[in-house]
C-alpha positions in Angstrom: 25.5 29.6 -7.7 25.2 25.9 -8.4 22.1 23.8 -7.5 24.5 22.3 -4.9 25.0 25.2 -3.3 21.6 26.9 -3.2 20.7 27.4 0.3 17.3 25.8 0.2 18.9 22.6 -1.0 22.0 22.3 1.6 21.2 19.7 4.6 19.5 17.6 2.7 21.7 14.3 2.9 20.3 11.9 0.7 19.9 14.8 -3.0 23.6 14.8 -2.3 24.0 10.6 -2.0 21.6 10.5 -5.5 23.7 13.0 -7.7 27.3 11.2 -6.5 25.7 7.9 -6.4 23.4 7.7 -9.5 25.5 11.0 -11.7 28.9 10.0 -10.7 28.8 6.7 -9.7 26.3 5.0 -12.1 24.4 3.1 -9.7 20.5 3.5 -8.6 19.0 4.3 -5.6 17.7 1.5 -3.1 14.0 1.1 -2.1 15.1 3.1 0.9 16.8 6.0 -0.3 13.9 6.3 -2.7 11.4 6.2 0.2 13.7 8.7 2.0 13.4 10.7 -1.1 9.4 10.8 -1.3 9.7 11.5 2.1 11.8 15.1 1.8 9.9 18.6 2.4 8.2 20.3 -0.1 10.9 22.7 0.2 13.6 20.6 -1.9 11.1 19.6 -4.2 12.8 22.0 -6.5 16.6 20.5 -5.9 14.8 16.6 -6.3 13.5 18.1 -9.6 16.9 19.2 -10.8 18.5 16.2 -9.9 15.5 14.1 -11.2 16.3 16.3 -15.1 20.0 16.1 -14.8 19.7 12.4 -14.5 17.4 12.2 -17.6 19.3 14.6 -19.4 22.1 12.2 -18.8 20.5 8.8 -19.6 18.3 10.2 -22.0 19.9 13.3 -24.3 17.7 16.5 -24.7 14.8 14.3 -26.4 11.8 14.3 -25.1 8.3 12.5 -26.2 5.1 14.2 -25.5 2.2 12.0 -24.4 -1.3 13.1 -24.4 -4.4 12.1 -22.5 -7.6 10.9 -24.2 -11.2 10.4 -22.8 -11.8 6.7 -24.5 -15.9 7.5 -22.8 -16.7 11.0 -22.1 -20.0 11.7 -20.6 -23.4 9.7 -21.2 -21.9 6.5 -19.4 -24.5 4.1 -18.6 -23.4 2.9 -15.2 -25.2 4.5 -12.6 -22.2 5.2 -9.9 -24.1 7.8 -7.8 -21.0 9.9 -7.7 -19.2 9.6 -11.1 -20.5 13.3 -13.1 -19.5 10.9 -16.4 -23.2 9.2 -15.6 -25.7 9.6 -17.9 -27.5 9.9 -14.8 -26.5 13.2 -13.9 -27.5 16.4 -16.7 -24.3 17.5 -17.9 -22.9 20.3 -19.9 -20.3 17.6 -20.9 -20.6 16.7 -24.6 -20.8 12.4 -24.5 -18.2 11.4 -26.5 -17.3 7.3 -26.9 -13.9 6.6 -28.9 -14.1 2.9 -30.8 -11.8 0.6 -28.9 -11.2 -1.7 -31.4 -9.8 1.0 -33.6 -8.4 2.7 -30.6 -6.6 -0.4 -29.3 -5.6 -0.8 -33.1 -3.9 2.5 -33.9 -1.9 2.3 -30.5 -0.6 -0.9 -31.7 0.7 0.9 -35.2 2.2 3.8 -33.2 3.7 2.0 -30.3 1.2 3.9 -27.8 0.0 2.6 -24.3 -4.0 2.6 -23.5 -5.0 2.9 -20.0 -8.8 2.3 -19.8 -11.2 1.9 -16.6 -14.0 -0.1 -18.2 -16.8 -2.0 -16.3 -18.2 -3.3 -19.7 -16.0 -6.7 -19.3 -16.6 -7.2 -23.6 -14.3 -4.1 -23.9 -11.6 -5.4 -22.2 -11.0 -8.4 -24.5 -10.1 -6.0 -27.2 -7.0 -5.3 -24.7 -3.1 -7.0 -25.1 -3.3 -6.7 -21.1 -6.2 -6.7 -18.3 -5.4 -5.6 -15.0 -8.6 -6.4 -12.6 -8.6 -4.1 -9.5 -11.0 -4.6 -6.8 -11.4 -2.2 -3.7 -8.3 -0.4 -4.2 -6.0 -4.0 -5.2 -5.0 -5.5 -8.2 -6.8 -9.2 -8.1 -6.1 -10.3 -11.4 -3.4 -8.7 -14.3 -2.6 -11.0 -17.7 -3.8 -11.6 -20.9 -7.5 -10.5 -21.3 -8.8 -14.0 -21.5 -7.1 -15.1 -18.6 -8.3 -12.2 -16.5 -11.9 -12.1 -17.6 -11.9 -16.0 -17.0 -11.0 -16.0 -13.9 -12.3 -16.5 -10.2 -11.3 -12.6 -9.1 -13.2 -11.3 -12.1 -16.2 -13.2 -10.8 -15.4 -12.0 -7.0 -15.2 -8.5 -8.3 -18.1 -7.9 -10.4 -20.1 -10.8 -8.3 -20.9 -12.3 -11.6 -21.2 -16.0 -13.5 -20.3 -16.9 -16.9 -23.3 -19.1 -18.3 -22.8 -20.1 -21.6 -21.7 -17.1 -23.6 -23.4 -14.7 -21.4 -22.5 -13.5 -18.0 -25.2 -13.3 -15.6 -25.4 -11.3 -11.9 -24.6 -14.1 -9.0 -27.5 -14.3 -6.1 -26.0 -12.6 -3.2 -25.7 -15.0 -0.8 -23.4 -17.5 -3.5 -21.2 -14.0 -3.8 -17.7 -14.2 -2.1 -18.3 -18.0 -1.0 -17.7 -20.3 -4.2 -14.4 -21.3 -5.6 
């Protein structure tokens, strides 16, 4: 029995458009057949996962590359987020653990790797190719690091001031009103 004629998969329209479209055709999905995609039942999560390998397998050979996930600051964090178990706030049986992002930032550069950090220290982020600033859930601000940590969403964000070389804490009442 073929994936295409596993019971659990029949009936479901749009698995069928992908493979002919996409496998046979050579063309991608639109935004909507994507979004009808996300949308299927959990049920033909198993045919979308077929599908999904067979079109790697086709664009991509058998090769795969194995990425890893890396705590850059494990444990012993200074900010005090009063729900964050990473605080230093907290007693922890979590070992604190803080990689050097210089040398970090340097050795993905030599290997071709991608770092993904959340950082509130804005000094880190300069050591960064690319900033991306989010702020209640949106991204305000994404560029080069001294674009991003110049500019006004930084200082809407963090409701802070660059004076001089130092950044200092805005008074609350000039937060979310200046220019």
């Amino acid at each position: 029995m073929t994936m295409q004629e596993d019971p659990a998969t029949t009936g479901y329209e749009i698995l069928e458009t992908a493979r002919r479209q996409v496998l046979e055709e050579g063309r991608g999905l639109t935004q909507e057949q994507l979004v009808e995609v996300l949308r299927l039942p959990d049920v033909a999560l198993p045919a979308a996962l077929q599908l999904a390998h067979e079109v790697r397998l086709r664009h991509c050979g058998e090769d795969v590359e194995v990425e890893g996930i890396v705590s850059i600051k494990t444990g012993g964090c200074p900010e005090d987020c009063h729900f964050c178990s990473q605080s230093g706030q907290f007693t922890s049986p979590v070992r604190a653990v803080w990689l050097n992002i210089p040398q970090l930032v340097q050795a993905a550069k030599e290997t071709a790797c991608a770092v993904i950090a959340s950082l509130h220290d804005l000094g880190q982020g300069a050591a960064f190719d690319r900033v991306v600033l989010v702020d209640g859930g949106h991204v305000t601000a994404d560029g080069r690091p001294a674009d991003v940590l110049s500019s006004h969403a930084l200082v809407e964000a963090f409701g802070v001031e660059k004076d001089g070389e130092r950044w200092r804490i805005r008074k609350p009442e000039d937060r979310r009103s200046s220019p």
